[in-house]
C-alpha positions in Angstrom: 36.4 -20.4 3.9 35.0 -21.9 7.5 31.0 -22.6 7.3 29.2 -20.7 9.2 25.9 -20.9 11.0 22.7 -18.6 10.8 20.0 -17.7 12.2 17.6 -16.3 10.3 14.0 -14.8 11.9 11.6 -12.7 10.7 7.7 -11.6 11.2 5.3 -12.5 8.7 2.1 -10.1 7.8 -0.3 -9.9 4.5 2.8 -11.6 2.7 1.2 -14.4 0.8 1.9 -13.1 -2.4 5.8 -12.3 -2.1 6.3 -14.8 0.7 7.6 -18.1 -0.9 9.7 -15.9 -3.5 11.4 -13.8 -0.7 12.2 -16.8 1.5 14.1 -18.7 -1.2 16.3 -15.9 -2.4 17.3 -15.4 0.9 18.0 -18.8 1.8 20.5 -19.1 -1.8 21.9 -15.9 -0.7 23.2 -17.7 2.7 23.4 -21.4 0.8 27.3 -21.2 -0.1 28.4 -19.3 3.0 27.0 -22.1 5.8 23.9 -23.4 7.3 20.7 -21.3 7.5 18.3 -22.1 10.4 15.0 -20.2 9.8 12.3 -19.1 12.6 9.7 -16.8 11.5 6.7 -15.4 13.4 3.4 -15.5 11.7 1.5 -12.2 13.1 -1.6 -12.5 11.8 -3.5 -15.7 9.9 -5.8 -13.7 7.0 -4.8 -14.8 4.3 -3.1 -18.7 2.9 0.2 -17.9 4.4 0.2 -21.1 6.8 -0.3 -23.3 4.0 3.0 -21.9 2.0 4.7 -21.9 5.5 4.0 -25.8 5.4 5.1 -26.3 2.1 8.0 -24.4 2.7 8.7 -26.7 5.7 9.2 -29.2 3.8 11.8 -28.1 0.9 14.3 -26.0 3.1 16.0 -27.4 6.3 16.0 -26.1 9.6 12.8 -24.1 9.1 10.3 -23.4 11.4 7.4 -21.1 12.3 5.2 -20.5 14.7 
């Protein structure tokens, strides 16, 4: 099977809880099918979600958020 690329976005609101958790099973879901590149739009900044953002960042390549 031929790797593929993907590009993976999303916006990000009151999801500290969940975040981390729904992230990763996404990024094993795509994991034997090619490369994931991540973008994801923070909407808001209540609660510690920039922190786990950071974190993530720095366990999963290609990831980036703004």
């Amino acid at each position: 099977m031929a790797q593929k690329n993907f590009f993976i976005t999303g916006i990000v609101r009151d999801a500290d809880k969940t975040l981390a958790r729904t992230i990763d099973t996404i990024d094993h879901s795509f994991r034997n099918f090619g490369t994931t590149h991540w973008f994801v739009v923070v909407s808001d900044n209540i609660d510690k979600k920039i922190d786990r953002l950071e974190k993530i960042k720095e366990t999963i390549n290609n990831f980036s958020f703004v």
